[in-house]
VEXMI-960004 format. One record per residue: x, y, z of N, C-alpha, C in turn; residue in one letter; residue number from 0. Coordinates in nm, 4 decimals, m for minus. Layout:
N
neast nnorth nup caeast canorth caup ceast cnorth cup code pos
X Y Z X Y Z X Y Z A NUM
...
% end
This chain:
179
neast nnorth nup caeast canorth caup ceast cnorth cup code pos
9.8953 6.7569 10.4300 9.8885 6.8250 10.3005 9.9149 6.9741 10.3208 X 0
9.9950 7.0284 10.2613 10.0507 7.1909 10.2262 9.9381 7.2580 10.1904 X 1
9.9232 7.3647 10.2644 9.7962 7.4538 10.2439 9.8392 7.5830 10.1098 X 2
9.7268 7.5844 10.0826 9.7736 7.7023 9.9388 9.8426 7.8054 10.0569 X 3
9.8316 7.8594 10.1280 9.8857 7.9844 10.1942 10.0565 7.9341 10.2174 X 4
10.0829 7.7863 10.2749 10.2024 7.7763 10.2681 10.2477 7.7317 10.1039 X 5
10.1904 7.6818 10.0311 10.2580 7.6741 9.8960 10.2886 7.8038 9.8231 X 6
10.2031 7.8937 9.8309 10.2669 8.0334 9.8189 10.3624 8.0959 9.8443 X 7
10.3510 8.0585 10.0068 10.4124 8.1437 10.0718 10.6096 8.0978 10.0576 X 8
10.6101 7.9581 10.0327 10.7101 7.8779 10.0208 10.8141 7.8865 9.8903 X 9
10.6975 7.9427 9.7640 10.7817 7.9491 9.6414 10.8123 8.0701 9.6618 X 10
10.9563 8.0438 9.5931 11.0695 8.1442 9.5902 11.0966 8.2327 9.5092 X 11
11.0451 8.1566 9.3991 11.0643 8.2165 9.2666 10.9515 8.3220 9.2218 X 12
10.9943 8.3978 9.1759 10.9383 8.5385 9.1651 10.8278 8.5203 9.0510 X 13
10.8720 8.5056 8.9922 10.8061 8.4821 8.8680 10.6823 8.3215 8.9176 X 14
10.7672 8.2481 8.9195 10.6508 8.1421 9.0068 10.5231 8.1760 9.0787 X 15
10.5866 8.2822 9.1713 10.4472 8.3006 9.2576 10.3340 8.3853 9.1878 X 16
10.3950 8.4761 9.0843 10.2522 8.5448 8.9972 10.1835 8.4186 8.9304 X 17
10.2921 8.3449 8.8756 10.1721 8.2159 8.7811 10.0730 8.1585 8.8913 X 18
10.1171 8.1485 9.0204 10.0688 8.0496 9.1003 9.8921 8.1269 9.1628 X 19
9.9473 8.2797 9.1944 9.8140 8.4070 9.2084 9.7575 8.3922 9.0831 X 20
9.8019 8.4004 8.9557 9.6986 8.3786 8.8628 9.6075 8.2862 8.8426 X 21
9.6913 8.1540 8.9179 9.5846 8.0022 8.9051 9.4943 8.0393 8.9623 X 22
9.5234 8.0886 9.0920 9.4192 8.0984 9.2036 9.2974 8.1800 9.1461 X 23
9.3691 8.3099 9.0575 9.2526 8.3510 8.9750 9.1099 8.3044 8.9331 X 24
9.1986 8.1972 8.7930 9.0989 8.1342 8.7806 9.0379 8.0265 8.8028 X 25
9.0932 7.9864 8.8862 9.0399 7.8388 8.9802 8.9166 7.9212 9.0839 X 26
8.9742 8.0125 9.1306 8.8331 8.0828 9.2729 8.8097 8.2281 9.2348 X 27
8.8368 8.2663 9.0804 8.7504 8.4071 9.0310 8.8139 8.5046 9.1545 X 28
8.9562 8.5451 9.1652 8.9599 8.6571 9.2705 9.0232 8.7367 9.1456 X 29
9.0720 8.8537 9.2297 9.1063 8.9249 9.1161 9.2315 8.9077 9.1093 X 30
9.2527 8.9650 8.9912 9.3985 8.9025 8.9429 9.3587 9.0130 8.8068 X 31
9.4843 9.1377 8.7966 9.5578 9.1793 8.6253 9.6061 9.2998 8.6228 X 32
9.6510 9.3587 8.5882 9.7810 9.4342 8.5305 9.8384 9.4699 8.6293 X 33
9.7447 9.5345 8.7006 9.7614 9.6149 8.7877 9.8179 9.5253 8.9267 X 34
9.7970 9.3960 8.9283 9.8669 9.2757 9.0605 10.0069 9.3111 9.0516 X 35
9.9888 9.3088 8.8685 10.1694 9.2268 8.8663 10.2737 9.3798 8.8992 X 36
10.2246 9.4736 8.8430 10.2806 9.5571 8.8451 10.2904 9.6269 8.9987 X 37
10.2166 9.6565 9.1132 10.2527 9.6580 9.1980 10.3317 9.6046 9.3343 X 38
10.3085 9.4320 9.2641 10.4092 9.3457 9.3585 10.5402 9.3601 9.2830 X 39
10.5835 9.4425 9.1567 10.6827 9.4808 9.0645 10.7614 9.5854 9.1758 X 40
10.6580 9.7103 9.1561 10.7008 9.8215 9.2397 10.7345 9.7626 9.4024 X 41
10.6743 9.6834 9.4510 10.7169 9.6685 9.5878 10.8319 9.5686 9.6068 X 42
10.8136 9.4825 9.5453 10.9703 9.4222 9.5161 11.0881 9.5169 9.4865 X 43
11.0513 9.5893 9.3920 11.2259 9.6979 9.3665 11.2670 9.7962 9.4753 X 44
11.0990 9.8397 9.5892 11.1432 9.9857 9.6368 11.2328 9.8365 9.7568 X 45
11.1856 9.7638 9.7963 11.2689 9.6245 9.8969 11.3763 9.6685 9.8857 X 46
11.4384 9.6117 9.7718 11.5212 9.5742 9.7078 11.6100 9.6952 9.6805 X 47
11.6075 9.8117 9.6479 11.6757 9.9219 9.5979 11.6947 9.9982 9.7532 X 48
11.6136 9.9968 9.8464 11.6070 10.1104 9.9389 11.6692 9.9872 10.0901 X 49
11.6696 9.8346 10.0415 11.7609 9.7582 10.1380 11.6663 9.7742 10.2688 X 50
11.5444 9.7573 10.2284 11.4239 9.7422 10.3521 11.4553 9.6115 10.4333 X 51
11.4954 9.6320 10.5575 11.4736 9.5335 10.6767 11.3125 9.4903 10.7038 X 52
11.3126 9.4329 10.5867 11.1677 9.3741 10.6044 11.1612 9.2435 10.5365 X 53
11.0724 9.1648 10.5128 11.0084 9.0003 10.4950 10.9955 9.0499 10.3217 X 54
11.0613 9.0364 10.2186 11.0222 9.0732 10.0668 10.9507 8.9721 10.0260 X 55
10.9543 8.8446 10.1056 10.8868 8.7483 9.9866 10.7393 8.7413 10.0739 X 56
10.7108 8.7619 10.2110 10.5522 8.8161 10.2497 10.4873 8.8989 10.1948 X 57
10.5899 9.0141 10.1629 10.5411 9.1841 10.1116 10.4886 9.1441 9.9404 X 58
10.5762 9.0604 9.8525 10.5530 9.0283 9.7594 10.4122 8.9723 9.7357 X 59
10.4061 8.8376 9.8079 10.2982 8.7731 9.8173 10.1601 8.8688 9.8677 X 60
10.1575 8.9115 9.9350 10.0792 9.0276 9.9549 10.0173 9.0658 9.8452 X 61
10.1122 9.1760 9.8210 10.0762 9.2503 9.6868 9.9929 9.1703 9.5881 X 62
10.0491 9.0537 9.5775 9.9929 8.9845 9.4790 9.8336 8.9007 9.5338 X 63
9.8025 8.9262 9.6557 9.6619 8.8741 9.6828 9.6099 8.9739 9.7604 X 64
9.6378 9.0521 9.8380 9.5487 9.1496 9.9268 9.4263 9.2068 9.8137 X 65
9.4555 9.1950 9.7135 9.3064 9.2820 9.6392 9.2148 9.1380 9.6034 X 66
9.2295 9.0249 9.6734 9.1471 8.8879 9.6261 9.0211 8.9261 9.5943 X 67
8.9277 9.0332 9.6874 8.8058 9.0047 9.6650 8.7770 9.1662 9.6098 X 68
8.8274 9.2700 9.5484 8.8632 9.3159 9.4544 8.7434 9.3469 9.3284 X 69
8.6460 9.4226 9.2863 8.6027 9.4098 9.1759 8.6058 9.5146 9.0957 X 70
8.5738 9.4827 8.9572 8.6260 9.5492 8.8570 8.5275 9.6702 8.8529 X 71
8.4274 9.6345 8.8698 8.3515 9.7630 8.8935 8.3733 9.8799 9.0038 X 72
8.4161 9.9860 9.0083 8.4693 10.0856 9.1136 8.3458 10.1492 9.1244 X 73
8.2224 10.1241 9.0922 8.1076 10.2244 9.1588 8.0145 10.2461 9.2535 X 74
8.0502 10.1311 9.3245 7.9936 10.0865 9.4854 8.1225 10.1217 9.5684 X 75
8.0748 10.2499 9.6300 8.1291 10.2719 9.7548 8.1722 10.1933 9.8642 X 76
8.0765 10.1326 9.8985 8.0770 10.0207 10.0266 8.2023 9.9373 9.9414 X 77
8.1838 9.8477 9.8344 8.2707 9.7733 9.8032 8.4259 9.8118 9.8170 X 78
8.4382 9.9004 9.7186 8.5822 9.9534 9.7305 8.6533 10.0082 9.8923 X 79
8.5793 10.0526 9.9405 8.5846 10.0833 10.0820 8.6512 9.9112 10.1772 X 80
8.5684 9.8150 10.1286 8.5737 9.7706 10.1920 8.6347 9.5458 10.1558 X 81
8.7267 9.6045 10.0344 8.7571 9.4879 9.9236 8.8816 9.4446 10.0452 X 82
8.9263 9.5061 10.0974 9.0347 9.4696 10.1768 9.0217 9.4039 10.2799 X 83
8.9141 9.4173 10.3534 8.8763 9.3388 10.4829 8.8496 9.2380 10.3841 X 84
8.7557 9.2193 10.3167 8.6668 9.0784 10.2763 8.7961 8.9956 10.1720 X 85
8.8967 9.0865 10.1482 9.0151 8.9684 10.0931 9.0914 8.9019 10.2158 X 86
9.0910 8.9844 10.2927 9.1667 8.9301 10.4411 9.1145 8.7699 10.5022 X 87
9.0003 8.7865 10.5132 8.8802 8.7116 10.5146 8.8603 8.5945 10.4259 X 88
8.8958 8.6500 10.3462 8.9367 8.5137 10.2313 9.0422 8.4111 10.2584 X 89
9.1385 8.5270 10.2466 9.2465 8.4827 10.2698 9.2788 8.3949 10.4047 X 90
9.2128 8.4571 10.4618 9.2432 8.3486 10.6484 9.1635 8.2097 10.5855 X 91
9.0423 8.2263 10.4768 8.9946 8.0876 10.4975 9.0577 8.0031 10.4016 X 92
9.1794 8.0399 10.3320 9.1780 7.9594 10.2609 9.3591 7.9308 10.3471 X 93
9.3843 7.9495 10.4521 9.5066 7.9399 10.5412 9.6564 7.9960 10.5566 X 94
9.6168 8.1371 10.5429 9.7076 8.2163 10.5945 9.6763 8.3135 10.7447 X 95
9.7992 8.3195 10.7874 9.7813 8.3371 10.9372 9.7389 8.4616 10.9309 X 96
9.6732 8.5081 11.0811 9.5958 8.5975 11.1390 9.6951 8.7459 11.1117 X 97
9.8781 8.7192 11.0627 9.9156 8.8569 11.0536 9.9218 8.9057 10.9063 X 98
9.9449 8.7774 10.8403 9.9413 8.8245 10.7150 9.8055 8.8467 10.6663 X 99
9.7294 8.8364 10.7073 9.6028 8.8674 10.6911 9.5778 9.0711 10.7596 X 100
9.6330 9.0604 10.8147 9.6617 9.1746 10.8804 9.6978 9.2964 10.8153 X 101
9.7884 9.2583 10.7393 9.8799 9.2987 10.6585 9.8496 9.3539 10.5709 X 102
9.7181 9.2308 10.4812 9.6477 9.2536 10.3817 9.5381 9.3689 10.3900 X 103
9.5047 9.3371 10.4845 9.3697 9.4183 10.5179 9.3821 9.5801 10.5037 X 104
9.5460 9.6358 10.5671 9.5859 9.7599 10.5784 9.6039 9.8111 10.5252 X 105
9.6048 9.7187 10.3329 9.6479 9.7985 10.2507 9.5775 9.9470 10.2205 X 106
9.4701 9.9862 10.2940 9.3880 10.1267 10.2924 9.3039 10.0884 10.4574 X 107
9.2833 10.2426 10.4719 9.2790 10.2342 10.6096 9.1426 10.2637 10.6361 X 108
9.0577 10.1750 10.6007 8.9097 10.1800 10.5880 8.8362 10.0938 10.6953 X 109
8.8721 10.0173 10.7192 8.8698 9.9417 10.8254 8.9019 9.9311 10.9662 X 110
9.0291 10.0427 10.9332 9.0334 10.1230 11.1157 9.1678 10.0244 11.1896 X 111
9.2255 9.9774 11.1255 9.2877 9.8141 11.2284 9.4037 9.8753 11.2592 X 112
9.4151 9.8628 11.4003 9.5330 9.9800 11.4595 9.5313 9.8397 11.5769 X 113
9.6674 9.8229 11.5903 9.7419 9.8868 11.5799 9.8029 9.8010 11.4053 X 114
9.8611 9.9094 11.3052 9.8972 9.8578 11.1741 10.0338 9.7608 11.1773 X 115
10.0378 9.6739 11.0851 10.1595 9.6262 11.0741 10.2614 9.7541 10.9744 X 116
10.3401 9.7343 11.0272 10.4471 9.8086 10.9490 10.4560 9.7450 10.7779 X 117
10.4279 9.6664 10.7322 10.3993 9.5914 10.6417 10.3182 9.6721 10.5381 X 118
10.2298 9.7047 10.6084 10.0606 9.7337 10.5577 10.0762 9.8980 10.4753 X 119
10.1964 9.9587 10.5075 10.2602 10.0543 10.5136 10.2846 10.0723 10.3896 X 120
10.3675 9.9451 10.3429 10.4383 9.9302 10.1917 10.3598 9.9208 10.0749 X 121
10.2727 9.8042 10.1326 10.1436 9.8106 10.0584 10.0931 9.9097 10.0432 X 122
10.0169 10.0027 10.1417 9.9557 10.1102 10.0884 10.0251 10.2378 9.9943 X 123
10.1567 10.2162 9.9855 10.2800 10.2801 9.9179 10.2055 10.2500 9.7383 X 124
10.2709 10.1215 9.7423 10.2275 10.0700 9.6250 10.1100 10.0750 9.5730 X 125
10.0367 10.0473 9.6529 9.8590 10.0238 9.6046 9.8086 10.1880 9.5666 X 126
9.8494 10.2784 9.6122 9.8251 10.4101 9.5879 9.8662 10.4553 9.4454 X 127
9.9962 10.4496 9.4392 10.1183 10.5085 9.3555 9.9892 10.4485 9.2494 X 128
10.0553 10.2798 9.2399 10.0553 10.1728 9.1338 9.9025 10.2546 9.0704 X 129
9.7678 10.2797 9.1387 9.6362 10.2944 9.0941 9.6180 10.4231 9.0085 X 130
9.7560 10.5098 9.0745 9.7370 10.6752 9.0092 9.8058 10.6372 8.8616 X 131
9.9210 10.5582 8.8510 10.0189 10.5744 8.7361 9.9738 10.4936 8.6317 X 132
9.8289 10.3414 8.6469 9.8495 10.2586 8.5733 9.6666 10.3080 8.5358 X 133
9.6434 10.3296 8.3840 9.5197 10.3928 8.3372 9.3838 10.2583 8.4004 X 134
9.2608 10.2843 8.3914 9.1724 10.2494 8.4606 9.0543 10.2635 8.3377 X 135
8.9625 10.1389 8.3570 8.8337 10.1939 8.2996 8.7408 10.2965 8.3161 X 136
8.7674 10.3752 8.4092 8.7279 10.4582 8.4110 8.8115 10.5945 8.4886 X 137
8.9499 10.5993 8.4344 9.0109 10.7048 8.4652 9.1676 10.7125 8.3669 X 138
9.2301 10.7982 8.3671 9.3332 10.7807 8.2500 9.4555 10.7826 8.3818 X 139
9.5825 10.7788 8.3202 9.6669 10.7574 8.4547 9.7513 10.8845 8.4271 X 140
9.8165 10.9379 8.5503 9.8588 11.0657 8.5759 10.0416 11.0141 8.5818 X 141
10.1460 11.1219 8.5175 10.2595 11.0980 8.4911 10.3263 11.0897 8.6043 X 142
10.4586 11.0245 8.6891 10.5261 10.9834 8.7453 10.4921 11.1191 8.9068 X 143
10.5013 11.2246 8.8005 10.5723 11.3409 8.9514 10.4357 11.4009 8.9831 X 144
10.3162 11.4046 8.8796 10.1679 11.4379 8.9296 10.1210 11.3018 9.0323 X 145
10.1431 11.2286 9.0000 10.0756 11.1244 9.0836 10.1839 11.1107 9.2294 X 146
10.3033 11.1251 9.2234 10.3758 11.1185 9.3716 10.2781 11.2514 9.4215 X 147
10.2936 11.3523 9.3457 10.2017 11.4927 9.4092 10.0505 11.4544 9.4664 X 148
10.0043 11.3469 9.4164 9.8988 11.3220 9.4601 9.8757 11.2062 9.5573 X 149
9.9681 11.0981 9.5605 10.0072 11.0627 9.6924 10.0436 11.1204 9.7952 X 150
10.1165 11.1953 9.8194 10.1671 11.2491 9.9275 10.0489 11.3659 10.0012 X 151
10.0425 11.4589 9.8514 9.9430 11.6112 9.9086 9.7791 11.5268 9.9378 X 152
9.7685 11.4352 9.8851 9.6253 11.4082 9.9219 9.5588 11.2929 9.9286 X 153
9.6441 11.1530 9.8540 9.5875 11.0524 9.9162 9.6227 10.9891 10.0459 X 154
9.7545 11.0532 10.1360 9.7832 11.0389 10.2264 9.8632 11.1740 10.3473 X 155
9.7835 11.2973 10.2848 9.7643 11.3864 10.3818 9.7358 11.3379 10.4728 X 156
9.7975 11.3620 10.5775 9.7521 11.3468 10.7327 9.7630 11.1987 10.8012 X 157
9.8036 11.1247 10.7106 9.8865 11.0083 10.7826 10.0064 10.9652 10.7539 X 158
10.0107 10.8731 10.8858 10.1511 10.8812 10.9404 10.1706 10.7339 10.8510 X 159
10.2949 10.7038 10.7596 10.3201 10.5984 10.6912 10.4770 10.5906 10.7224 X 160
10.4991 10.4655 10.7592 10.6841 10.4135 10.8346 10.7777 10.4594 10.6938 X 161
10.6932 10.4188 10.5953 10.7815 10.4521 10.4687 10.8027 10.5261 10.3744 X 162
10.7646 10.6208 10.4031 10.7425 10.7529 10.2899 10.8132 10.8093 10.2666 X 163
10.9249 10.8582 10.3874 11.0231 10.9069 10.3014 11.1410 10.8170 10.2557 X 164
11.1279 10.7144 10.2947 11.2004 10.5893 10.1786 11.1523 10.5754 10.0335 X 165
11.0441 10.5852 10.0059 10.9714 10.5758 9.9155 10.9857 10.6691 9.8231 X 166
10.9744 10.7826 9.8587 11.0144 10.9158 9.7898 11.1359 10.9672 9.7464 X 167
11.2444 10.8789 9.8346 11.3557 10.8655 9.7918 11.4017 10.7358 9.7186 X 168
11.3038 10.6753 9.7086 11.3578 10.5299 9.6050 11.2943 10.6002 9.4311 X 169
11.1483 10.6748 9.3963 11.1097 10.7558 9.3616 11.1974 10.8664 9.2828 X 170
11.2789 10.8972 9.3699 11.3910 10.9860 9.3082 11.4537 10.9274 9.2530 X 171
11.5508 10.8470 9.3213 11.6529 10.7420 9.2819 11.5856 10.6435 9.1258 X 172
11.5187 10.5858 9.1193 11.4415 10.5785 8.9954 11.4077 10.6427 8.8991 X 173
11.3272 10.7747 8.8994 11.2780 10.8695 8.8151 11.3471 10.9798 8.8292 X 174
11.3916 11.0348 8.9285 11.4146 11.1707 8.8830 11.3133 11.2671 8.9267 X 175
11.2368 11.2511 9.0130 11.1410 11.2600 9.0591 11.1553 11.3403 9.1991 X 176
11.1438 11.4571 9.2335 11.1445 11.5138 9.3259 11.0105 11.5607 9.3886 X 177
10.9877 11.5054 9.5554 10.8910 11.6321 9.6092 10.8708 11.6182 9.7421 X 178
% end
């Protein structure tokens, strides 16, 4: 029998695999909404537009589960700190391998896991951007060239990311967007 990690991992179809993260939603309560679809959106196009020598339909799938254990409440420190390991964790038990799990985990670097997949990279691209630009219950969202300003000058001051200046130039190439 096909494990959910390979039935995922297997559909092709783009659109397929969000319906399929949403089942999972509400079949095992992970998280799942706006904010899924729209960043496995953004990481699919920067792929796709910037001609990344990378795995798009892992990176996709990703996006669309690394926040599994995820909650809506942002006012526990420990949690948010630490939603990424315990989706990883999930995720291995419900049978995806030890890298894509890896992968997942990196999407923020709270957890320390070095050496990173280059993967984990893209994700944290997206997962950053996607959180500044798309409004929040408890925050409003900041316009295209304030929020790259705030990726770059300060949610990822001082680290080293494989893709940033791809990113910043897919960014441009999209918006119009310089910095």
């Amino acid at each position: 029998m096909e494990s959910f990690a390979e039935y995922i991992l297997n559909e092709n179809n783009y659109f397929r695999k969000i319906e399929i993260a949403y089942y999972l939603h509400k079949k095992a309560n992970t998280f799942f909404d706006k904010s899924v679809i729209c960043k496995a959106e953004l990481a699919r196009r920067f792929i796709e537009t910037m001609n990344l020598d990378v795995d798009e339909n892992l990176i996709v799938t990703a996006c669309l589960l690394y926040a599994s254990k995820k909650t809506k409440m942002t006012t526990d420190l420990e949690k948010v700190k630490f939603y990424a390991k315990d989706g990883a964790e999930y995720l291995s038990n419900i049978g995806f391998d030890e890298r894509f799990c890896r992968i997942c985990e990196g999407v923020n670097r709270y957890s320390g896991l070095e050496p990173r997949e280059p993967e984990s990279d893209i994700l944290e691209l997206v997962d950053n951007l996607g959180t500044l630009l798309l409004n929040g219950e408890e925050k409003i969202s900041y316009g295209m060239k304030h929020a790259m300003e705030l990726l770059i000058n300060k949610n990822l001051e001082g680290v080293k990311n494989k893709y940033i200046n791809e990113f910043k130039q897919f960014i441009y190439n999209e918006e119009g967007v310089m910095i």
